[in-house]
C-alpha positions as CSV (number, residue, x, y, z in Angstrom):
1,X,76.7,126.4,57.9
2,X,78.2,129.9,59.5
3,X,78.2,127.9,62.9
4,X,80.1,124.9,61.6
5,X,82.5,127.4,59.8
6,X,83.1,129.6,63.4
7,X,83.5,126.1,64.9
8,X,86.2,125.0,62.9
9,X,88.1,128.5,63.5
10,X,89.4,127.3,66.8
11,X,90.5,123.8,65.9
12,X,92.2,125.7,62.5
13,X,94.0,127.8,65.1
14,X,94.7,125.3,67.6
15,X,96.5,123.1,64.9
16,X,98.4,126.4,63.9
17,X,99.9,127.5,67.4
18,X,100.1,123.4,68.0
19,X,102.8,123.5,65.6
20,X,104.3,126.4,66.8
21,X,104.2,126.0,70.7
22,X,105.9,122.8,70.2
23,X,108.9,124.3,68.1
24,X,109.4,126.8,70.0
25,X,109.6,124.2,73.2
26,X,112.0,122.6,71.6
27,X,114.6,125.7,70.2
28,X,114.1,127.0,73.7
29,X,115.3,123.3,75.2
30,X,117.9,123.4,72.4
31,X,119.4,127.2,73.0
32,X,119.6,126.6,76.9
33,X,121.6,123.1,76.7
34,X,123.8,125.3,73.7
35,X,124.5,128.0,76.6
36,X,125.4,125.4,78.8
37,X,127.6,123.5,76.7
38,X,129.4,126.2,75.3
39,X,128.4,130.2,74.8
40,X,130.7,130.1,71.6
41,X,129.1,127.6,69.8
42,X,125.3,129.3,70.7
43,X,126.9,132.5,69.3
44,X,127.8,130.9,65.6
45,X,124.7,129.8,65.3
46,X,123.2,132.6,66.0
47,X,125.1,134.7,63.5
48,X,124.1,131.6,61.0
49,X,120.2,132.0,61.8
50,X,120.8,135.8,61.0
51,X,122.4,135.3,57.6
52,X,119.9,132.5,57.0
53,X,117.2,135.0,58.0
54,X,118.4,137.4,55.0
55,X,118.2,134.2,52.9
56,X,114.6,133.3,53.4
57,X,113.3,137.1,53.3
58,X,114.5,137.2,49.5
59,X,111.2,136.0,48.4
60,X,108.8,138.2,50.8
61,X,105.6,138.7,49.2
62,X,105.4,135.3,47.0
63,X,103.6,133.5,50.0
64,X,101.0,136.4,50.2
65,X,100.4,136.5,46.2
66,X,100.5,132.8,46.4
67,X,97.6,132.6,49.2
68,X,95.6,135.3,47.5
69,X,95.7,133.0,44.5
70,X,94.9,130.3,45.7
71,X,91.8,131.1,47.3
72,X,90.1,132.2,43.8
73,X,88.3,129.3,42.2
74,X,89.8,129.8,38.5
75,X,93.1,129.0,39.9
76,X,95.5,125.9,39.3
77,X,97.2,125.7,42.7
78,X,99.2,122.6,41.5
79,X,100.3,124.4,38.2
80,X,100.9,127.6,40.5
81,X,102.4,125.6,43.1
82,X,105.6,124.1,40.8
83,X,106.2,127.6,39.2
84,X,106.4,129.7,41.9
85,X,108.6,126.5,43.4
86,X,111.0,126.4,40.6
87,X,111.0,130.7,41.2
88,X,111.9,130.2,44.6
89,X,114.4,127.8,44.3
90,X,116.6,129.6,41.9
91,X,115.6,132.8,43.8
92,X,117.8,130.7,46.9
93,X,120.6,129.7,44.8
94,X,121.1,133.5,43.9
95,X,120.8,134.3,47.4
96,X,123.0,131.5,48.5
97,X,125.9,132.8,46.6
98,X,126.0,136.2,47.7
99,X,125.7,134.8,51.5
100,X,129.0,132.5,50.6
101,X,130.3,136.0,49.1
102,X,129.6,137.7,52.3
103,X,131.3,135.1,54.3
104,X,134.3,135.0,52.3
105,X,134.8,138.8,52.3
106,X,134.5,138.8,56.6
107,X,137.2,135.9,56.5
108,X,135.2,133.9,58.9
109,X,136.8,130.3,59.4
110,X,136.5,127.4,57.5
111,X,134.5,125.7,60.5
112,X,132.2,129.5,61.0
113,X,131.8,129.5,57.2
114,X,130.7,125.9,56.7
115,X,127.9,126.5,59.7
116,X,126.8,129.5,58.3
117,X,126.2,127.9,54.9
118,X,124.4,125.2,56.6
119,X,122.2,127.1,58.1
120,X,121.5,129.5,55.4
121,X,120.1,126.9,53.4
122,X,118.2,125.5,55.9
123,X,116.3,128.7,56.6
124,X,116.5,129.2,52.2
125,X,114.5,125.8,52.4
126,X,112.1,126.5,54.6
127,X,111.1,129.3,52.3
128,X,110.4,127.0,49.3
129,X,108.6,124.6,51.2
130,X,106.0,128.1,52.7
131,X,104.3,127.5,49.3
132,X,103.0,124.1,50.3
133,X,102.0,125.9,53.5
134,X,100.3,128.3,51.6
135,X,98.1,126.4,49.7
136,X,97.2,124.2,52.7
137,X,96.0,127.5,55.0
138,X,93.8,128.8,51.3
139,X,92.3,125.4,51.6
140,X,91.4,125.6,55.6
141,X,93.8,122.4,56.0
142,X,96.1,123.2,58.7
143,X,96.2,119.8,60.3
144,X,98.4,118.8,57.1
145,X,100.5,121.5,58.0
146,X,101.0,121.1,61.3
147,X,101.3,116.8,60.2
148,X,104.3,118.3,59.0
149,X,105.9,120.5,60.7
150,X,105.8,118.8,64.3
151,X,107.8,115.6,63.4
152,X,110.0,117.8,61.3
153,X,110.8,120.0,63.9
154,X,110.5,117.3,66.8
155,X,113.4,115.2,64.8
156,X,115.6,118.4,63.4
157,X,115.5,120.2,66.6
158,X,116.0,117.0,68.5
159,X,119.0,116.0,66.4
160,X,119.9,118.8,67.7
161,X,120.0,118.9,71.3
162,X,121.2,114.7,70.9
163,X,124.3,116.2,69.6
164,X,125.0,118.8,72.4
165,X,124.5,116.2,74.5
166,X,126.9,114.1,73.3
167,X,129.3,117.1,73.3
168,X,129.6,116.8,68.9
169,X,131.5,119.5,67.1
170,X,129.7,122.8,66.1
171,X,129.5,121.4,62.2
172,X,127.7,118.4,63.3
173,X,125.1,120.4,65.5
174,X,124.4,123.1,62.8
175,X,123.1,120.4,60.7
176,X,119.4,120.2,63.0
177,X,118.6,122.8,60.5
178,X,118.9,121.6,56.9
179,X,117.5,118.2,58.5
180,X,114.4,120.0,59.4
181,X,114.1,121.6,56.3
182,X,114.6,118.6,53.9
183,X,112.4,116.9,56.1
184,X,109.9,119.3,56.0
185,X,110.1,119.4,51.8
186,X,110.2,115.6,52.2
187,X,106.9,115.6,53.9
188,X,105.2,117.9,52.1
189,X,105.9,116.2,48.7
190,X,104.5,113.0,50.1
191,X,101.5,115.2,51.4
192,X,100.9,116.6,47.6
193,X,101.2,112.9,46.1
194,X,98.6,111.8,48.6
195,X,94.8,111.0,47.5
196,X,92.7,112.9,49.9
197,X,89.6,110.5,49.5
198,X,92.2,107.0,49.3
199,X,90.6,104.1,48.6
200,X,88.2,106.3,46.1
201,X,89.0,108.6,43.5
202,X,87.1,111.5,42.3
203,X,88.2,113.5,39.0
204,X,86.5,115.9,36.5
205,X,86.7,115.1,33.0
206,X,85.2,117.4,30.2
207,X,83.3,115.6,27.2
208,X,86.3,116.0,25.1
209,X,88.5,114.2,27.3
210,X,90.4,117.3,29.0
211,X,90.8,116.8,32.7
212,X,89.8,120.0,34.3
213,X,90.7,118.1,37.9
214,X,92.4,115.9,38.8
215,X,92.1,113.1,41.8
216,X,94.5,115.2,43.6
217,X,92.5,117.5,43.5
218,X,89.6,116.1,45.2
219,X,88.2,119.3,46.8
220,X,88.4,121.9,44.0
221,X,85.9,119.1,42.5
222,X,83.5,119.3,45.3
223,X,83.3,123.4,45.1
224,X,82.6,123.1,41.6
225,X,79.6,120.6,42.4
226,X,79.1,122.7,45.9
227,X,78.3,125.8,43.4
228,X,76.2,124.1,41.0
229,X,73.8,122.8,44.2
230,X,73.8,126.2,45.4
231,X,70.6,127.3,46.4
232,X,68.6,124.1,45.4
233,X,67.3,121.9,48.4
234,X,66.3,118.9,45.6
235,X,67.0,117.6,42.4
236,X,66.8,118.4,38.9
237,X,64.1,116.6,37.3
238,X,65.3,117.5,33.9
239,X,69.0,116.4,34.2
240,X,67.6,113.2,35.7
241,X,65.4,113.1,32.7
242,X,68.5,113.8,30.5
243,X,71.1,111.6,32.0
244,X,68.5,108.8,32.3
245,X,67.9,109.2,28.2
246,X,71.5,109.1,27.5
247,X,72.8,106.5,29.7
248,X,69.3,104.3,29.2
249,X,68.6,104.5,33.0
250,X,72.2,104.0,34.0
251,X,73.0,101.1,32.3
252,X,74.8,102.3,29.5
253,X,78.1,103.9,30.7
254,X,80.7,103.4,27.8
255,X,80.6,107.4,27.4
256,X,81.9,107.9,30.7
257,X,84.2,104.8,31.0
258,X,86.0,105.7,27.6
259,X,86.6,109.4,28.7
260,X,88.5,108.1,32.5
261,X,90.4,105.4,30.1
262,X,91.9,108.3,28.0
């Protein structure tokens, strides 16, 4: 087991700076065709990214609580997952405002201002959507995460550069970012939605009909039975013995059948 776990520490890694190396391949693609087209332009964006910086820091420290919770086993990442969402996402209205504040007070144009805001909540976005990311580094899955970010990036960032090539107006190419974003919120809602273990389904259900786990929860099922086999190499004659006597050797499952049709 500890070599299968230091084995899987590369390919974690490698899907992590995957996703990375190939954004940054493509802002550096899309920063040098900027500076060619027009150093104006590459210099309102630039201001944009730093407001839109100060935006997404607003809620520094929520991704590191979030991955710290996530990891124990008494946790409800889903529940978790939507509050600290809904936190975040008034947290970026709030911030939001007092960047259009800002903006108005330095009498920027209406064309500056605009980009700004565009990019802002962009960045703003892109903090909300961290909490997905969160839960999928607690749970070692950074192939969804980098499932994600790569075509996000690859069709925001791209966007991008289409429109510098087509020589669009500074508005148009500001947009790459919120693209990106909703794309990347887009993606990670389909990602939650998705059964892990499709076509099969695995759920915990307690005798009195309370789901302690859902099908979207596939794994935090399998550590709960992972725990319960730790340390035993065979099975249990006596819960054989004891499921055998309640079931009559398997063929009596109307216990179990009426608890998944509640």
């Amino acid at each position: 087991m500890p070599h299968k776990q230091l084995k899987s520490i590369p390919r974690r890694l490698g899907y992590i700076l995957g996703a990375q190396w190939t954004r940054d391949l493509s802002w550096t693609i899309f920063t040098i065709l900027l500076a060619w087209h027009s150093k104006e332009m590459l210099g309102q964006i630039m201001l944009a990214l730093s407001y839109g910086y100060l935006v997404k820091t607003a809620d520094v420290g929520l991704n590191d609580f979030l991955l710290s919770t996530f990891v124990r086993k008494d946790a409800d990442p889903m529940r978790l997952l939507g509050e600290v969402t809904w936190f975040k996402f008034t947290l970026l209205m709030v911030t939001l405002c007092v960047t259009f504040g800002i903006v108005s007070w330095q009498n920027y144009t209406p064309e500056l201002s605009v980009v700004v805001m565009c990019i802002a909540a962009g960045l703003g976005l892109d903090g909300v959507s961290d909490s997905f990311f969160a839960l999928c580094q607690a749970r070692g899955r950074q192939d969804v995460e980098m499932r994600i970010r790569i075509p996000a990036a690859l069709i925001g960032i791209g966007y991008g550069i289409a429109c510098v090539l087509l020589g669009a107006p500074i508005i148009a190419i500001a947009a790459f970012k919120p693209i990106e974003s909703v794309l990347l919120m887009a993606f990670a809602l389909k990602a939650m939605g998705r059964n892990p273990i499709h076509p099969y389904y695995l759920v915990h259900v307690g005798d009195d009909g309370r789901i302690l786990h859902g099908h979207l929860n596939a794994k935090d099922c399998l550590d709960v039975m992972r725990k319960l086999c730790k340390g035993k190499d065979t099975y249990d004659p006596r819960l054989c013995r004891a499921y055998n006597r309640f079931t009559h050797d398997g063929k009596d499952m109307r216990h179990a059948s009426d608890l998944l049709r509640e």
